[in-house]
Structures are given as structure tokens and as C-alpha cells.
N, C-alpha and C positions, 0 to 999 in steps of 0.2 A: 934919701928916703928909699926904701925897699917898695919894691910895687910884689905884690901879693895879685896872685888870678885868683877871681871870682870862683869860689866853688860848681861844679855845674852839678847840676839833680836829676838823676834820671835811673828810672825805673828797673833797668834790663840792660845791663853795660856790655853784655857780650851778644848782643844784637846789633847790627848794623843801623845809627842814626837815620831817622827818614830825613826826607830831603824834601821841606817846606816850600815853596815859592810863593809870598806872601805880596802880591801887588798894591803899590801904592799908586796915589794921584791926588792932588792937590783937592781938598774940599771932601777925602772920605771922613766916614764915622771910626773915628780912634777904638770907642767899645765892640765896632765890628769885628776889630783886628784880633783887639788885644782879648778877647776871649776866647776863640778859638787859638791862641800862640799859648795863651796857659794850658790851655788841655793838652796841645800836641808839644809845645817846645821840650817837655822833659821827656822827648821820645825823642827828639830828634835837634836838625838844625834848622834855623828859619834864616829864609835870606830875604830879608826885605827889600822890593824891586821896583826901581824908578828906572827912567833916562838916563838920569847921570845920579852922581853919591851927592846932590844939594838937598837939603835941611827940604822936604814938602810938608804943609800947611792943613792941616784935620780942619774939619767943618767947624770945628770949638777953636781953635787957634792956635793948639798944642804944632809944635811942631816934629816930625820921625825925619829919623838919619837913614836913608837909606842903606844896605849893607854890601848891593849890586847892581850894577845895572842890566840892561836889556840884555846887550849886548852878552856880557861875563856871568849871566845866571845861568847853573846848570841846564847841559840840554834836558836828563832826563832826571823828572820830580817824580816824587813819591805822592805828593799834593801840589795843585797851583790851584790857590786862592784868591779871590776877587772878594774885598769888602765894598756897601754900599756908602751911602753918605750925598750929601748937599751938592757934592761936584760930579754926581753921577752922570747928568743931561751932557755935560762938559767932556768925559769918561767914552762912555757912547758914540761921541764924534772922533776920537783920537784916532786916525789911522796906524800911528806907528805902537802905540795900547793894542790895536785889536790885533795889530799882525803880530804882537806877541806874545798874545793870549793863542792864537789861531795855531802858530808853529810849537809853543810847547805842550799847548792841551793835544797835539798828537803824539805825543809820547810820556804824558802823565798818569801816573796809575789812576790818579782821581783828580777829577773837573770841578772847582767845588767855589761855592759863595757863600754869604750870607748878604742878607736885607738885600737892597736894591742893587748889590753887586751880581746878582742873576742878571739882571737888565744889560750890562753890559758882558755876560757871558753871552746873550741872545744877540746883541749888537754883532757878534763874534760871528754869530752864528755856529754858536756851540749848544744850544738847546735843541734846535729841530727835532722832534720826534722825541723829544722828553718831556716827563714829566718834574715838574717845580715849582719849588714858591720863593717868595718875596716879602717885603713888609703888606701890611694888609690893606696899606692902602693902594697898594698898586699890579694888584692881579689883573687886573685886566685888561694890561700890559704886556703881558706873557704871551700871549696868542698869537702877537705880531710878529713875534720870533717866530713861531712854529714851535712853540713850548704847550703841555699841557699843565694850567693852571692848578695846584693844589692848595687849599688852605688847611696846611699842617706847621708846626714846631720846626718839622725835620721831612725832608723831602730826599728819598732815595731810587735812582732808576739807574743800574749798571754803575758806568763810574762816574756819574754826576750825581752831586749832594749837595743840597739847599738848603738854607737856612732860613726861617721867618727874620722880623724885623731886630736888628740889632740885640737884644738878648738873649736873642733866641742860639745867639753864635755860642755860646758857653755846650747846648744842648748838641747843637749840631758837630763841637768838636769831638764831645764824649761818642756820640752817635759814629761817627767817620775813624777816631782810635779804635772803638771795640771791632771795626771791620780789618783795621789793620796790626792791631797787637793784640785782638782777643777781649773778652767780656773784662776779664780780673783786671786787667791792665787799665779798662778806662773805668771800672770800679775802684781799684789804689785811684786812679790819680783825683776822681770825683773826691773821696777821702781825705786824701792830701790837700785837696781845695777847701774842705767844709764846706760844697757844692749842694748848699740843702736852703733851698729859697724860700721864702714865707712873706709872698707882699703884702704893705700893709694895708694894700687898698686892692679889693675886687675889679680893677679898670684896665687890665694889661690887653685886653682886645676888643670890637667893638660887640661881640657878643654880650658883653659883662660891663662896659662901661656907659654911663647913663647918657642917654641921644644928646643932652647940650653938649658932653664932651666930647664923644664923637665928633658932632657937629664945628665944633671948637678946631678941635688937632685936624678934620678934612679941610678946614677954608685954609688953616695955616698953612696948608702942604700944597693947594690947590695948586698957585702957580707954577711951580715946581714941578709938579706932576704932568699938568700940561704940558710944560717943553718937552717932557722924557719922552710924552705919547706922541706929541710931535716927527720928535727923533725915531722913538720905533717904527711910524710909518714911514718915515722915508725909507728908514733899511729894511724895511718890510717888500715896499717897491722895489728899493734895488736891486735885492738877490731874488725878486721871481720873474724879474725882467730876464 
């Protein structure tokens, strides 16, 4: 059998690939990842980043292959990403997650999340004195870090970029290319997506979705929620001890 390589797709071939660092951890949201990896992966390279190269576990069950570990990831990114997800409270606590969030967001052009992956950028203590958002059920959350809370799509201060909750990452990738390859560049690749959304239901925040459901989707998340805020006060305590 002849093995054939995967054609690769990308934009601007005589540009130098960026250099994605794309965190993982047991219990994230898989559509946090993989939206913002379509917008940026045809610009560049993504290294998907665990502990070690074992198979870790999405909050749905899916399971991602690691591509690096801690240890072997580039020192210096062009992006390091944090997605959220169900294993965030979990994420938060990791010490050897934060210190390596902590050592390569000092040489990352961009500090960047989506949904509740901010949460443990603040765990990081990589928001201080920024401004950001999260999924919308957990802004107020953000303050504990020493983050200033924003309820926006797409949240930008210097070189940290936010993403609201989980679809919001599609917006937030287009939003963080056109800063690094230019407007056309994340307009082609919007294009090449068919990136033109039309939901069928008026309910994508709690502005516009009717108070039972609100009501609905906050008790589902409540527990969950708790422990995060839990978690942010302690490392709220620590670092102003």
C-alpha cells in the first residue's frame, strides 16, 4: 500500500506558519478547540498540548491525541490557547497546567481562550489588569482573578483574547487572525468556512432566551459553577497573600 500525505491548505505559503499551542486537559469542550483550530490551523501549525502523547477525554467523550507534550512544546508561540469545558474546576487546580501556562504566556505573542478556559488563564494569574470574558454564565468569576469582566462575543486588551461561551470560539479565531495575518486573510478563510450562521432559534444568550430557559441551563451548570468560584477564591487568596 502507498501511503499518500494529507494535502495541507493554507492561505499564504510563503509566510512563515504560526505556532498554535493549543492546551488540552481532560473534561474540556471539544467545539472550544476545534473552532478556533479551523480558523487558525490553515495559517499555521497546531500542537495539541498535554502531559504526556495519552488519548485525553472531552467533556462529550470524544477522545484528542495529543501532538506534545509540556515538556517538548515550543518555547516561543505565536498563540497559546486554553479551551473551556466541564473539567475546568479540575484545570484550575493543576499546578504543573498553570506553570505551563505561566512560563510560555511569557513569550507568547497572544494569551488567548475561549468559554471558561479564561478561568484558568486567571487561575494562571495571567489576567490581572485585563479585561475579558467567558461563557455568560460565569462572569462573575472574572474579578477574582483581577480580570475586568466583559459581556462581549470577543474580548481584546493587548495580547490577551477572549472568547464567550463555546461558539463563540469560531468568532474569536477570525477576530485574533485578522490581528495576525490581516483583515483578507480572516475574511478568505471566513469564506472558505461558509462561516455565515443563522440560528434557528432566538435563545443563544440569556438576553434573548425566555427566563424558563435561562432558568433551565443556570440550575444545570449551578454545581459546577460553584466549585469554579470556589476554586477562584482560594487563588484569589493566595496571590494577595
Amino acid at each position: 500500500m502507498t501511503n499518500t500525505k494529507n494535502p495541507e491548505l493554507t492561505f499564504d505559503p510563503q509566510q512563515p506558519p504560526l505556532q498554535i499551542g493549543m492546551v488540552l486537559y481532560p473534561g474540556f469542550t471539544l467545539l472550544d478547540l476545534a473552532g478556533p483550530q479551523a480558523v487558525l490551523g490553515m495559517h499555521g501549525k497546531t500542537h495539541l498540548v498535554w502531559k504526556t502523547l495519552d488519548t485525553v477525554s472531552t467533556d462529550s467523550g470524544i477522545g484528542i491525541q495529543p501532538t506534545t507534550t509540556f515538556a517538548d512544546c515550543p518555547d516561543d508561540l505565536d498563540i497559546l490557547f486554553v479551551p473551556g469545558g466541564l473539567g475546568t474546576a479540575e484545570a484550575m487546580e493543576d499546578k504543573e497546567l498553570l506553570q505551563f501556562l505561566k512560563e510560555r504566556a511569557a513569550r507568547a505573542r497572544y494569551v488567548t481562550s475561549v468559554c471558561s478556559g479564561s478561568l484558568i488563564l486567571g487561575a494562571a494569574g495571567l489576567l490581572r489588569g485585563y479585561r475579558s470574558t467567558t461563557h455568560w454564565a460565569l462572569h462573575e468569576l472574572l474579578p477574582a482573578f483581577g480580570a475586568e469582566a466583559v459581556q462581549a462575543r470577543v474580548v481584546a486588551d493587548r495580547n490577551r483574547l477572549s472568547g464567550g461561551g463555546v461558539t463563540a470560539g469560531i468568532d474569536f479565531g477570525l477576530v485574533l487572525l485578522a490581528r495576525l495575518r490581516g483583515e483578507d486573510a480572516a475574511k478568505a478563510t471566513q469564506l472558505a468556512m461558509e462561516y455565515d450562521p443563522e440560528p434557528p432559534f432566538d435563545a443563544g444568550t440569556p438576553r434573548t432566551a425566555e427566563p424558563r430557559i435561562v432558568k433551565q441551563v443556570s440550575s444545570l451548570l449551578g454545581t459546577l459553577n460553584q466549585r469554579m468560584l470556589q476554586t477562584a477564591q482560594e487563588v484569589n487568596r493566595a496571590t494577595s497573600n
